[in-house]
Structure formats: C-alpha cells, structure tokens
C-alpha positions as CSV (number, residue, x, y, z in Angstrom):
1,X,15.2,43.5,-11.9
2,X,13.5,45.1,-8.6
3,X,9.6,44.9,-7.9
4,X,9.6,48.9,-9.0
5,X,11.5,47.9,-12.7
6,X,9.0,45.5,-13.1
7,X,5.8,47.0,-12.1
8,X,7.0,50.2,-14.3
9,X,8.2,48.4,-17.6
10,X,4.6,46.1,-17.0
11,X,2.7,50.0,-17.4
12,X,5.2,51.6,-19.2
13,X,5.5,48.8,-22.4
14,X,2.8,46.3,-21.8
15,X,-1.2,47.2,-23.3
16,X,-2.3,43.8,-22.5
17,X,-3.0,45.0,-18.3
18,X,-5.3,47.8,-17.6
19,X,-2.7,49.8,-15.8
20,X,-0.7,49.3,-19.0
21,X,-4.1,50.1,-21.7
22,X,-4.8,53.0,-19.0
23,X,-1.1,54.8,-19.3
24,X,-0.7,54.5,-23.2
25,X,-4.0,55.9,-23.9
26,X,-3.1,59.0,-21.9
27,X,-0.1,59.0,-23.3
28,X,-1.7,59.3,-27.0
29,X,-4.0,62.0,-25.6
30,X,-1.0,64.1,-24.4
31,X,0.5,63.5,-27.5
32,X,-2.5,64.6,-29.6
33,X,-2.6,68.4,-27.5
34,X,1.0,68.5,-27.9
35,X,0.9,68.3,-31.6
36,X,-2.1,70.6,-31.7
37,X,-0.7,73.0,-29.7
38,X,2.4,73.5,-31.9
39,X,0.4,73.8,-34.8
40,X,-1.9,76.7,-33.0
41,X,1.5,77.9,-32.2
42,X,2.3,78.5,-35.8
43,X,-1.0,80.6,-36.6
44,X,-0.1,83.7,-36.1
45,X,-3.7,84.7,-35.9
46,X,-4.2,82.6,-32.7
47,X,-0.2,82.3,-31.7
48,X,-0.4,86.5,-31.1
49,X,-2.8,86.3,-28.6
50,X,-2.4,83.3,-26.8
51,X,1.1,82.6,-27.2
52,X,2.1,82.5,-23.2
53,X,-0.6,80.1,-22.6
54,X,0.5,78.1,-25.6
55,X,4.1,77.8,-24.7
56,X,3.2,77.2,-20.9
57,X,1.1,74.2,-22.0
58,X,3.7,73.4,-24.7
59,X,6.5,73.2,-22.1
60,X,4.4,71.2,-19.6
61,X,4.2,68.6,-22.0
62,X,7.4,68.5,-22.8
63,X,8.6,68.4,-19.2
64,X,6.1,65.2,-18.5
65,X,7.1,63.7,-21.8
66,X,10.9,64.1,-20.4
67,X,10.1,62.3,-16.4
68,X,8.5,60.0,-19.4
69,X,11.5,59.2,-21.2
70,X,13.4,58.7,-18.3
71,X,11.1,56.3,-16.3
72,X,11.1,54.3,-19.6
73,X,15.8,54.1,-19.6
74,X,15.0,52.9,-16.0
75,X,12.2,50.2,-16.8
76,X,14.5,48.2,-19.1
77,X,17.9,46.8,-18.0
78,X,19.8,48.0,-21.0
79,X,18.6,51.8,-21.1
80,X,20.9,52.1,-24.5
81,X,19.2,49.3,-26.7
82,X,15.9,50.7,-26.2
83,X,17.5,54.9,-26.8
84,X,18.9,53.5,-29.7
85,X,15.9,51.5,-30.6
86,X,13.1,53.2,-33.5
87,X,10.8,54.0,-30.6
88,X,13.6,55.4,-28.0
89,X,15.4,57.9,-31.0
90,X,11.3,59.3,-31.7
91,X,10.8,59.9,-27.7
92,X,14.4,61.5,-27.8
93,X,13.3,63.7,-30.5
94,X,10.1,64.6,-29.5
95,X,11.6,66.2,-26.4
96,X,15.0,67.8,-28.0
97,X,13.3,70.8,-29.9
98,X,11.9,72.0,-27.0
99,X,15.2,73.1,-25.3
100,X,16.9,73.6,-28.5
101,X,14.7,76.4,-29.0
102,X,15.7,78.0,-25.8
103,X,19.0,79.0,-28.3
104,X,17.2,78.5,-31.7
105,X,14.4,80.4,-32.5
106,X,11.6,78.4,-34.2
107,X,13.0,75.2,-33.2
108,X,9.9,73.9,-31.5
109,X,8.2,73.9,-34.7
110,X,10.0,70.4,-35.2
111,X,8.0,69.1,-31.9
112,X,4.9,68.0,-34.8
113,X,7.6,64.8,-34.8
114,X,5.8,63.7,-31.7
115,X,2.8,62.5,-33.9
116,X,5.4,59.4,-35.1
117,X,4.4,58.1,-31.4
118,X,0.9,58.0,-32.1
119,X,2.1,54.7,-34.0
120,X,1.4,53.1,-30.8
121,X,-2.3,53.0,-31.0
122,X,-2.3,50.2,-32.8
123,X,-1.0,48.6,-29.9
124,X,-2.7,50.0,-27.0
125,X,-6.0,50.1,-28.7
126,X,-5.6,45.8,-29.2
127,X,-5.6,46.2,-32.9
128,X,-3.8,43.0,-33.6
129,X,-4.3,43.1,-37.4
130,X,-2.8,45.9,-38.1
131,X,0.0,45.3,-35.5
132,X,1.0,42.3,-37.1
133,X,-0.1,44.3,-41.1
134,X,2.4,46.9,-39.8
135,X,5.4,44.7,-38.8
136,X,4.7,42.4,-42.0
137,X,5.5,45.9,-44.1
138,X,8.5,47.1,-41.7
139,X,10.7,43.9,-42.1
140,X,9.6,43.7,-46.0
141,X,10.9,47.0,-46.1
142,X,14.1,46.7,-44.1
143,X,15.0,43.0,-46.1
144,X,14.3,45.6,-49.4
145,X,17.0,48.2,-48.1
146,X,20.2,46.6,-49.6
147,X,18.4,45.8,-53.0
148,X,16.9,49.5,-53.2
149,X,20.4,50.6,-52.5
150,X,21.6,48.8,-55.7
151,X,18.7,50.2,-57.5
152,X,19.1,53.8,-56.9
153,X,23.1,53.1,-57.6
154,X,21.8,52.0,-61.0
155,X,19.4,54.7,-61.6
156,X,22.2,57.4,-60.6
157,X,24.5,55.7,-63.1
158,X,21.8,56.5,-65.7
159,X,20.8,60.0,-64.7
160,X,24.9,61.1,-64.8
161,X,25.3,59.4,-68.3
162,X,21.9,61.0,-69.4
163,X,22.9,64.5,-68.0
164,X,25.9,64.3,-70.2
165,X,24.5,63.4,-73.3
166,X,21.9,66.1,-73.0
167,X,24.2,68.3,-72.5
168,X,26.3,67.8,-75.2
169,X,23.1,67.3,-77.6
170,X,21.2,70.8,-76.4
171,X,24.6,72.8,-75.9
172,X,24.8,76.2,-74.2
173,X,22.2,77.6,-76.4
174,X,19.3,76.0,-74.2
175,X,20.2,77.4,-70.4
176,X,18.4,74.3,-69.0
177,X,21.2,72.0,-70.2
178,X,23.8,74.6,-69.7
179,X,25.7,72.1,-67.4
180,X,25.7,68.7,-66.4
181,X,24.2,69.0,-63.0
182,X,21.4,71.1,-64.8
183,X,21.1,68.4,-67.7
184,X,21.0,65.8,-64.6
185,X,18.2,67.8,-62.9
186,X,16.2,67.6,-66.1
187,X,16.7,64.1,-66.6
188,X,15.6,63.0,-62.8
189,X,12.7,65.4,-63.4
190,X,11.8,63.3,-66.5
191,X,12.9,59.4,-65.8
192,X,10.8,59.9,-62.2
193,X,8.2,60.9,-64.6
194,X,7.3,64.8,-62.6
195,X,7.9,66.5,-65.8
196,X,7.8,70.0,-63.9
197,X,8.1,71.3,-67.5
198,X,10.2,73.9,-66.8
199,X,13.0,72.6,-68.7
200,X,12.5,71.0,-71.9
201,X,15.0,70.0,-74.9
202,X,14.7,71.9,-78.3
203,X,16.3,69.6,-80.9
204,X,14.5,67.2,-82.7
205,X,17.5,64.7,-80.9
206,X,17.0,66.0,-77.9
207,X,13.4,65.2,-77.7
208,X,14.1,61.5,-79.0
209,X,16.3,60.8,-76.3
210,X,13.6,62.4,-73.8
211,X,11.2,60.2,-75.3
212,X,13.5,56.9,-74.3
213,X,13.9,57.8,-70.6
214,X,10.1,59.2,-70.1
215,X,9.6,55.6,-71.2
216,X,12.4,54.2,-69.3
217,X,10.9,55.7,-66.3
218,X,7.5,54.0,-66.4
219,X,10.0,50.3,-66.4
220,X,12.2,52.0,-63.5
221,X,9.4,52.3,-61.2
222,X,8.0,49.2,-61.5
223,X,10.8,47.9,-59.9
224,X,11.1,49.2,-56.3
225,X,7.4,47.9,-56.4
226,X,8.7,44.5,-57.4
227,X,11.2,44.3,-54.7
228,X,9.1,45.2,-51.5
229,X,6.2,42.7,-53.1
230,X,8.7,40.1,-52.7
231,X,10.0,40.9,-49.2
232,X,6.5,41.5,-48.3
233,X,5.5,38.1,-49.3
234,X,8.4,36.7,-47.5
235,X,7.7,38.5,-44.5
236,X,4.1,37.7,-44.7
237,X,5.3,33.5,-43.9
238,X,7.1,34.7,-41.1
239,X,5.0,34.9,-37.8
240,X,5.7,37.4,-35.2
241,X,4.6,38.4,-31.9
242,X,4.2,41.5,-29.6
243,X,6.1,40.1,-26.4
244,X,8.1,42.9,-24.9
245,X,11.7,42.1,-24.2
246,X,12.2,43.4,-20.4
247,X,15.6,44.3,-21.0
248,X,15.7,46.2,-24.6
249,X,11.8,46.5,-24.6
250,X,12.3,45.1,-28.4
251,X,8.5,43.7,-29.5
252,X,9.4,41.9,-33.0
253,X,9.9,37.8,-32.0
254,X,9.2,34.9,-34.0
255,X,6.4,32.9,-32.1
256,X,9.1,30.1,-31.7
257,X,11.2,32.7,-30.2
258,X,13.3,32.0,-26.8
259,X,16.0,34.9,-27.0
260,X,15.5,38.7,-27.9
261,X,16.7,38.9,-31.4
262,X,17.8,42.3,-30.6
263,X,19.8,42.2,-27.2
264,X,19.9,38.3,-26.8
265,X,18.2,38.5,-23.8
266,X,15.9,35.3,-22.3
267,X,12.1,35.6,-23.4
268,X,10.2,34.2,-20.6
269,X,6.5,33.4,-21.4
270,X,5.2,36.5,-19.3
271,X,7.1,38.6,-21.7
C-alpha cells in the first residue's frame, strides 16, 4: 500500500491519532446538520421559506459525504469488502437518496438514514465500554439469527393453524374472521399480545381459544429473550478488539487474532 493509502486509511479508520480523533469528530458534526437539515426540510412551515438554502446545504453535504465515500474504497486494498461491509452499505445509502430524488420526488426524505453513522461515536469519542458492550450484543445477535429463524417458522406454523380454526369457529357472520388471512391477522394481533381490539371473536368457543393463545403469547415471547441471553453470555467470554484491518477496514478480532476474520488478510500489531 503507498505512503498516501496509508496516511488516509490511518485518518480515515483509525480514532486512536489525533488526525484520525480530529476527522471523525467532523464527520459526526456533518452528519448531525445533515440530519437536521432534512428534517427542517420536512416542515413545511420552515421548508416554504427556506427551502433553496436548505437544499443548497443539503446537497453540499452530500457532495463531501460522496469525495467521503470514495477516499474511504481507496484507503483499503479491497474497496468491495469494506462496500459490502455494515458500515460501507450505510455510507452508500446515506449518499443514494440524494440523486435519487433528482427523478423521485421526496426521496431525500430517506437521507435521516445517515444518523446510523453516528454509531461511530462510540469509537471516535474513546468509549471503549460501550465499544466492546456494542460488539458483545451484535455477535449475540447474529449467533441468535438461525435460531430466531426457526422460531418465527414455528410461530407462523401456529398463527396459519390458528387463523383456520377461527375461521371455521366464528364463520362469515363475524367479518373479522371472514377469511383466513383476516382470522390470521387477528390471531398475530393477539399471540404478540397488541390486542388492537378491533377484531374480537363472538362465540363463547371463540373466546376460549383466544384465551389459550393470549396466554400462549406471554410463553412465546419469553423465548426470543431466552435465545439472545444465551448468545449474549457466550459472546460476553469472547474478547475482541478494535484493530482496523487495512485491507477490508473490518474492526471485530479476537485479541489472539493474526488474520482478518473477514478478508483473511495479515493483522500486523499497528493495526
């Protein structure tokens, strides 16, 4: 990598220099007006008077925030891992509405997705405990996918079979249940214990079987909850640190670590 890479992807993805600490902070101050500015945007109030100066500043942003995005596919020496990476897809995004709405009217309202990079303050600002707080939850949560998956398989199961019954039990008399994607409706309203009221059964048989899945439900939630606990416990023993891979700019290595667990490329002790 050339003197330039390194000196870039050292301000660009490191906090620990002051170059680095210096950039990201402005960085999270541009982000801040941006968001601000889109939401003044949709006042109409405000947006009716000043709505040249807020598009001006809006599209200045955006045009830094692109040389941004650009200067961070050169720091790294595989541009795709980091645009693919969690981080890479949000700076994409932040940018995209921006032109979109140059043929979509109203699309800049979906720039307010540029707040998910404020999730770099806890990183720039040296907040180790809640860097390491914040991983600890992400890999819990991403170790509970495939068992969340199964889960909500199960509980779909339940909410077609429900649906059916209750729509055999209430009939066509009660236009709530008048189908089974209606009867369904009612019974995700119920097991996910909303209860919107605005469909309820009217048969004595009806309302024992609503009775089962609102208590059902209360056992159904405890689960997901069970799940994560575990992973988070699990992910809790596992000890990561924030060294920046300088070819994938990945940031999640065990302390043990010699290889990027993302790209496979060498971790030197700088990094």
């Amino acid at each position: 990598m050339s003197p330039l890479r390194d000196r870039m992807r050292e301000v660009i993805f490191e906090a620990d220099t002051p170059a680095g600490r210096l950039f990201d902070l402005a960085l999270i101050l541009a982000i801040l007006a941006s968001v601000g500015v889109v939401m003044l945007d949709s006042v109409e109030s405000v947006a009716s008077e000043h709505r040249t100066a807020l598009r001006t500043v809006e599209w200045i942003m955006t045009i830094l925030f692109t040389l941004e995005y650009a200067c961070r596919l050169y720091a790294v020496r595989r541009p795709l891992r980091y645009a693919t990476s969690f981080f890479g897809i949000v700076d994409l995004l932040s940018i995209v509405p921006s032109y979109l709405s140059l043929v979509l009217t109203g699309a800049q309202t979906l720039l307010v997705i540029r707040v998910l990079r404020i999730l770099r303050m806890f990183r720039v600002l040296k907040l180790a405990r809640y860097v390491r707080e914040s991983r600890t939850l992400l890999t819990a949560l991403r170790a509970s996918v495939p068992k969340i998956i199964v889960f909500l398989f199960a509980v779909w199961t339940i909410v077609v079979v429900m649906g059916a019954i209750m729509h055999l039990v209430e009939g066509p008399d009660n236009p709530g249940f008048a189908s089974i994607p209606h009867s369904m409706y009612w019974a995700i309203v119920t097991l996910t214990t909303v209860g919107y009221g605005d469909v309820t059964p009217e048969t004595d048989l009806g309302k024992a079987i609503a009775m089962v899945i609102m208590v059902l439900g209360y056992g159904i939630l405890a689960v997901p909850t069970g799940i994560v606990s575990v992973e988070l416990s699990h992910a809790a023993r596992t000890s990561l640190n924030t060294r920046g891979c300088s070819s994938c700019a990945h940031q999640r290595h065990d302390d043990d670590a010699t290889h990027c667990k993302r790209c496979g490329n060498a971790l030197t002790p700088s990094e």
